[in-house]
C-alpha positions in Angstrom: 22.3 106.4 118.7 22.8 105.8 122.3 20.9 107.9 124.9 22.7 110.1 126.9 22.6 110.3 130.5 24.9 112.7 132.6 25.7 112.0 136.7 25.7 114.9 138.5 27.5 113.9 141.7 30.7 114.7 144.3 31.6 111.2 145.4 34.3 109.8 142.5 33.4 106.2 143.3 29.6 106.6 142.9 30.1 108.8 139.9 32.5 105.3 138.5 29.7 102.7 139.9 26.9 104.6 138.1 29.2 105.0 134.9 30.4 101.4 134.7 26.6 100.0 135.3 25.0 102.5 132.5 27.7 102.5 130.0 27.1 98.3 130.1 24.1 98.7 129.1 24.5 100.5 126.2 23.8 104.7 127.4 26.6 107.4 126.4 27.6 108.4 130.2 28.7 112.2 131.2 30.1 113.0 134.4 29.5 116.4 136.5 31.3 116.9 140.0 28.7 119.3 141.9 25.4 121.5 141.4 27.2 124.4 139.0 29.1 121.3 136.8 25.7 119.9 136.2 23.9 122.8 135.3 26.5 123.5 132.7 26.8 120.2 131.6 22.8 119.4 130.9 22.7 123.0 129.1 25.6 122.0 126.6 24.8 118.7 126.2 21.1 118.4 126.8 21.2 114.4 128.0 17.9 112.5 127.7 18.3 111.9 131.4 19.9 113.9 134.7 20.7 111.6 138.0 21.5 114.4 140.5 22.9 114.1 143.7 21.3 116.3 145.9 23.9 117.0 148.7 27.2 118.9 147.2 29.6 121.2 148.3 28.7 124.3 146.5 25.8 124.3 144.3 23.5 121.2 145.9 21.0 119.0 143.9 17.8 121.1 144.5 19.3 124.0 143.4 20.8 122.8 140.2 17.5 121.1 139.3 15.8 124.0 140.0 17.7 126.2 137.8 17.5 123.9 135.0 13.6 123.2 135.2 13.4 127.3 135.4 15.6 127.6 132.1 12.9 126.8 129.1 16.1 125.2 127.4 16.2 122.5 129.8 12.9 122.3 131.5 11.9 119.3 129.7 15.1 117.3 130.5 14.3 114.3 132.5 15.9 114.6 136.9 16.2 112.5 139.1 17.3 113.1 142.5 19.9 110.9 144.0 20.2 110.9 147.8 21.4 109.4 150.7 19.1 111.0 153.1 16.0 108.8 152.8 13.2 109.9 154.8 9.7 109.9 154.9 8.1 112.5 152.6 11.4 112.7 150.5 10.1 111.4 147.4 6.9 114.0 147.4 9.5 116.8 148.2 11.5 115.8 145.4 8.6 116.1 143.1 7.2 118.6 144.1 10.7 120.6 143.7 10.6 119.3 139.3 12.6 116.4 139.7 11.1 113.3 137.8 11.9 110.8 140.1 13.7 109.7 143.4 16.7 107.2 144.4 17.8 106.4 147.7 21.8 105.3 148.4 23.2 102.7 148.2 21.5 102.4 144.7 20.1 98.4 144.0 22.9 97.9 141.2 20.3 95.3 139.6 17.3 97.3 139.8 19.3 100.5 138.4 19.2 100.1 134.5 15.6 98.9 134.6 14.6 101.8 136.7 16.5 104.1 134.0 14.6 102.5 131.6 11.3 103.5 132.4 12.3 106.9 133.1 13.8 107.2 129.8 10.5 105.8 128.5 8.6 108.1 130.6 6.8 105.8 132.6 6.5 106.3 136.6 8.1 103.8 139.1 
């Protein structure tokens, strides 16, 4: 059974990039357009991972992952934050807020499934 990972992010064509690269390699892809999409997506279909944009109209990233780390019935899914904003101190901040991990924008299309991988197998990067 394939693993399922749902993209929680605004822009279409990043939502389609990350899609086309993840479905290649084999992972059942769900989409969610913002913060409050995402939240209710992860607690219906409880995906083995969560890539999370964190800036969103509406509901942003730290918010939505905060709400589901706080929920007990999706505090154990897997997070990782997804921005464009790459400063120093990010990644600390990220983890520190729950999330399980960090990418910076543009993603490194090569580097991405690998990177999911050992998320997925619960390994840091």
């Amino acid at each position: 059974m394939p693993q399922k990972i749902l993209i929680v992010e605004d822009n279409s064509n990043n939502r389609s990039l990350f899609r086309d690269i993840l479905s290649i390699h084999g992972y059942e892809v769900s989409e969610a357009v913002d913060g409050q999409d995402g939240v209710d997506q992860a607690r219906k279909l409880i995906p083995d991972l969560i890539l999370m944009d964190i800036q969103m109209p509406g509901m942003d990233g730290m918010t939505a992952g905060s709400i589901l780390k706080a929920d007990p019935a999706t505090a154990s899914l897997k997070i990782i934050a997804l921005t464009s904003f790459a400063m120093l101190g990010d990644r600390e901040k990220f983890l520190e807020a729950g999330f399980d991990g960090y990418i910076s924008k543009p993603i490194n299309t090569r580097e991405l499934p690998e990177q999911i991988k050992q998320w997925l197998e619960g390994g840091p990067l």
